[in-house]
C-alpha positions in Angstrom: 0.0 0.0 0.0 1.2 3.3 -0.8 2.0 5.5 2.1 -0.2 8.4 2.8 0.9 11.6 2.9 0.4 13.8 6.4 -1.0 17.3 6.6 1.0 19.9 6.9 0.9 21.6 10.7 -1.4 24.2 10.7 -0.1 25.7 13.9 2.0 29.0 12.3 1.5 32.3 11.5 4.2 33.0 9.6 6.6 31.9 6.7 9.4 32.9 4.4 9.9 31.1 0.8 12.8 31.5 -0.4 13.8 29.8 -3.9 16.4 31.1 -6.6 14.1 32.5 -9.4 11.0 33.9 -10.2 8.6 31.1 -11.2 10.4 28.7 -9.0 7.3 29.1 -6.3 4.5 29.2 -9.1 5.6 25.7 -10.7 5.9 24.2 -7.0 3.5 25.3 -4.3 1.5 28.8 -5.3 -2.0 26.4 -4.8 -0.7 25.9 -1.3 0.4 29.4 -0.4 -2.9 30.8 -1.5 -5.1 28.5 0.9 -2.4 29.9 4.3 -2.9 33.3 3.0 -6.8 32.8 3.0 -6.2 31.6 6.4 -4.7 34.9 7.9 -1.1 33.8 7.5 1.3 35.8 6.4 4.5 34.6 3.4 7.0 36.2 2.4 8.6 35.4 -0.9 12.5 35.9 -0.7 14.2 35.2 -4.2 18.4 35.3 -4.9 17.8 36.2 -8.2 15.7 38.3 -10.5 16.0 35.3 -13.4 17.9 37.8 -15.8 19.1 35.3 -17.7 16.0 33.1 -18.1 15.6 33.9 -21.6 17.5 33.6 -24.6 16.5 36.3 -26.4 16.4 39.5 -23.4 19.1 40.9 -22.5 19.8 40.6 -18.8 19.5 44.2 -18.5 16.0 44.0 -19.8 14.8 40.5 -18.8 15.8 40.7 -14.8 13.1 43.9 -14.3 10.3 42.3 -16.2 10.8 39.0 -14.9 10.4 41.1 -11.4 7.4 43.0 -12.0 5.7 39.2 -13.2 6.7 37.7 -9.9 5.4 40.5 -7.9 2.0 40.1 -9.6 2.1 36.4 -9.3 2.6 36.5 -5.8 -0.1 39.1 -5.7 -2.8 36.7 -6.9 -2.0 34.1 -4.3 -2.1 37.0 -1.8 1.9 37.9 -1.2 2.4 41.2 -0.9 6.1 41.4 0.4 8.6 40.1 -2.5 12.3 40.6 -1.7 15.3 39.9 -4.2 18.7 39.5 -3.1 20.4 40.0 -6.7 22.3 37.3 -6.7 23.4 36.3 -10.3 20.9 34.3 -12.2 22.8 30.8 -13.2 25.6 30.8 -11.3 24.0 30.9 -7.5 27.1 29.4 -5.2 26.0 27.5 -2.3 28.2 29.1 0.7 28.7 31.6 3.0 27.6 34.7 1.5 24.5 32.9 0.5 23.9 31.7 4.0 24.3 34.9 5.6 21.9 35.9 3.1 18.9 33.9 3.6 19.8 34.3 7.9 19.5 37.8 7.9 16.1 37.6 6.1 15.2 34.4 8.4 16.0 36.8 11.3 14.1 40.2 9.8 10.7 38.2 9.1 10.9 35.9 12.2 9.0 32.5 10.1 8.3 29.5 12.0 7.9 28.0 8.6 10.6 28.1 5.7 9.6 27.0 2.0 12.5 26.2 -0.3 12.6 24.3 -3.4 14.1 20.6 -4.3 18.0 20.9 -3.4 18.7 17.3 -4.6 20.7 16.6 -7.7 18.2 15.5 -9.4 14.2 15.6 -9.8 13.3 12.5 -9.4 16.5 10.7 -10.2 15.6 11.6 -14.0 16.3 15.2 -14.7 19.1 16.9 -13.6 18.2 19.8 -11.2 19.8 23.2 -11.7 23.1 24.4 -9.9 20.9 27.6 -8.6 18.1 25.6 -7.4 20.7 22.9 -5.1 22.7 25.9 -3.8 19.8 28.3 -2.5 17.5 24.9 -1.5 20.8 23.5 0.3 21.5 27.0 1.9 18.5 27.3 3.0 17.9 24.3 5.0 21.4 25.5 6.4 19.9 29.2 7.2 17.3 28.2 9.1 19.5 27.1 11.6 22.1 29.4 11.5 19.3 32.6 12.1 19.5 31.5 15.5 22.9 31.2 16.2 24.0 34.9 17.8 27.6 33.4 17.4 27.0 32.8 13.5 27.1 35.8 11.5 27.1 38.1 14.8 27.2 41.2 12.1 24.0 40.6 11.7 23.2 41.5 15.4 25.2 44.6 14.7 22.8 45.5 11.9 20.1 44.9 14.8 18.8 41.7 13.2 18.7 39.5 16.5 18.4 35.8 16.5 16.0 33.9 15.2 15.4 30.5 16.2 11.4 30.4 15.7 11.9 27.9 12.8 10.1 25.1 13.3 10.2 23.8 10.0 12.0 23.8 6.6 9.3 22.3 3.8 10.5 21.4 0.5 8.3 21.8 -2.5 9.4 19.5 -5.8 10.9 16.8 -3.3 11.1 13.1 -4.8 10.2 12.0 -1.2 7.4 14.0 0.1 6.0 13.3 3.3 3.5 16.0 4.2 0.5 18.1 1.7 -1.6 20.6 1.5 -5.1 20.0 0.2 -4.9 22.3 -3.3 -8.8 22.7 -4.0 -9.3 26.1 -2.9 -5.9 27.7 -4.1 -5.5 25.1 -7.4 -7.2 28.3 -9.7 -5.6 31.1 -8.6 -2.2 28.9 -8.8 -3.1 28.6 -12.4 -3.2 32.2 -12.6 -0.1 33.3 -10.3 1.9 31.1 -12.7 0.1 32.6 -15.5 1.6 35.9 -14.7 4.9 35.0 -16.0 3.8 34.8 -19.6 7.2 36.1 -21.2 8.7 33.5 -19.3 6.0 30.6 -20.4 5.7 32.1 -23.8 9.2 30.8 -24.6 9.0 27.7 -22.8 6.2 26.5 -24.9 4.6 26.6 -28.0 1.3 25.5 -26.3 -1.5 28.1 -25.3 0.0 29.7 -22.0 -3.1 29.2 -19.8 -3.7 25.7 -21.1 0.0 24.8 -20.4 0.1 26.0 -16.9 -3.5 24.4 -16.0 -2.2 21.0 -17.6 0.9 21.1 -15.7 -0.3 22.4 -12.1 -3.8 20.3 -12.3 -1.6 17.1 -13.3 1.0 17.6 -10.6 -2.1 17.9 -7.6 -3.8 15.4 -9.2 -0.7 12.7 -9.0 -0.5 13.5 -5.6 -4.1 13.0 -4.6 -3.4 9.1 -4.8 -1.4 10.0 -1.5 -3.9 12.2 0.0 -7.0 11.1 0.7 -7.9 11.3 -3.4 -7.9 15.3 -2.3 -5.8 17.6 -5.4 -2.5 18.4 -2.8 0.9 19.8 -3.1 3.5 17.8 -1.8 6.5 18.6 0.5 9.0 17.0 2.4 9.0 18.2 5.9 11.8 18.8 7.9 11.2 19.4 11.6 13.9 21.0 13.4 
C-alpha cells in the first residue's frame, strides 16, 4: 500500500519562501500558499535572483526587471504582498557563506516559523538533472534556518540589529522526490493557475502551447498525482523537515 501523505501543521502564522528565481514558487506550491494566506497567515517570498538570464532572447538588463514586476504580480494573486530579491546572479548561485548569511538575515528580519524552499537534490526524481541555482539556494536554506539563531553565526547581523531567530520550526521542500507532508490544493489550485500565469514572457518561450492551457495542464496534473497520496484530495506535496 502506498504510504499516505500527512498534513502539513497548521499551527503557524508565519513563513518565508525563499527559492532562486521567479517562477520557482509558481511551478511548486502557489496552490498551497494561496489557501495559508486565506487563512490569515502571512508569506514572504525571498528570491536570490531576479532570473535575468532566463531567456535567450532578453538581454539581462531587460529580462531581470520584467521577470520582477511578473513575480510580484504572481505573488499578488495568491495574496503575497512582500517580494524581496537578493540580486544574486541568475545561473551561477554558489552555495556558501555569503549565500547563508543571506537567507539568515532575512530568516531573522521576518521571524518565520515556517521556511519553503525548493528541491536541493541533484536530481528531480533521479531523471532530470536539477539546476546548480536551485541545489545551492535549497541547500543554503535548509542550512539558514539554523544558522538565524545562532547569535555566534554571523554576529554582524546582530550589529545590523537583526537579533536571532530560532522560531523555525520547520523547513518544507516543495518539488521533493520524497514528500511526506501536503496541503489540500482545491481552494488555491485556480488562482495557482493564474499566479503562474503571470509569467507569460517567461512561459511564452517555454512552450509553443496556449500559456493558460500549459500551466493548467501542468499544475492540475502535478495535484492530481499526488491525490493518490492524500485522501484522493488535489495536494501539493513537501517534504517536511522538523527542526
Amino acid at each position: 500500500m502506498t504510504e499516505q501523505l500527512k498534513p502539513m501543521p497548521e499551527d503557524w502564522r508565519r513563513a518565508l519562501a525563499v527559492v532562486a528565481h521567479p517562477d520557482d514558487l509558481e511551478y511548486g506550491c502557489a496552490a498551497a500558499v494561496a489557501g495559508w494566506t486565506d487563512a490569515g497567515r502571512e508569506v514572504t517570498y525571498l528570491l536570490a535572483t531576479r532570473g535575468e538570464a532566463g531567456i535567450d532572447t532578453l538581454e539581462p538588463e531587460e529580462c531581470g526587471p520584467l521577470r520582477e514586476r511578473e513575480q510580484r504580480a504572481s505573488a499578488a494573486v495568491v495574496g503575497v504582498s512582500r517580494v524581496e530579491f537578493l540580486d544574486h546572479r541568475d545561473g551561477v548561485v554558489e552555495y556558501g557563506v555569503p549565500l547563508r548569511r543571506d537567507i539568515a538575515a532575512a530568516i531573522r528580519r521576518y521571524r518565520p516559523e515556517l521556511v519553503i524552499t525548493l528541491n536541493h537534490r541533484d536530481t528531480w526524481g533521479g531523471v532530470a538533472w536539477n539546476t546548480p541555482d536551485h541545489r545551492a539556494v535549497g541547500r543554503a536554506t535548509l542550512d539558514a534556518a539554523a544558522d538565524a539563531g545562532n547569535r555566534w553565526i554571523f554576529p554582524e547581523l546582530g550589529e545590523r540589529g537583526l537579533d536571532p531567530w530560532d522560531g523555525v520550526r520547520w523547513v518544507a521542500v516543495a518539488g521533493s522526490s520524497t514528500p511526506t507532508h501536503a496541503v489540500d490544493a482545491t481552494a488555491g489550485l485556480e488562482r495557482s493557475v493564474r499566479s503562474l500565469l503571470a509569467h507569460r514572457t517567461y512561459i511564452e518561450v517555454l512552450t509553443d502551447e496556449d500559456p493558460e492551457t500549459y500551466c493548467r495542464t501542468f499544475l492540475a496534473g502535478n495535484a492530481e498525482a499526488a491525490a493518490e497520496r492524500f485522501g484522493g484530495r488535489p495536494a501539493v506535496p513537501f517534504e517536511l523537515f522538523a527542526r
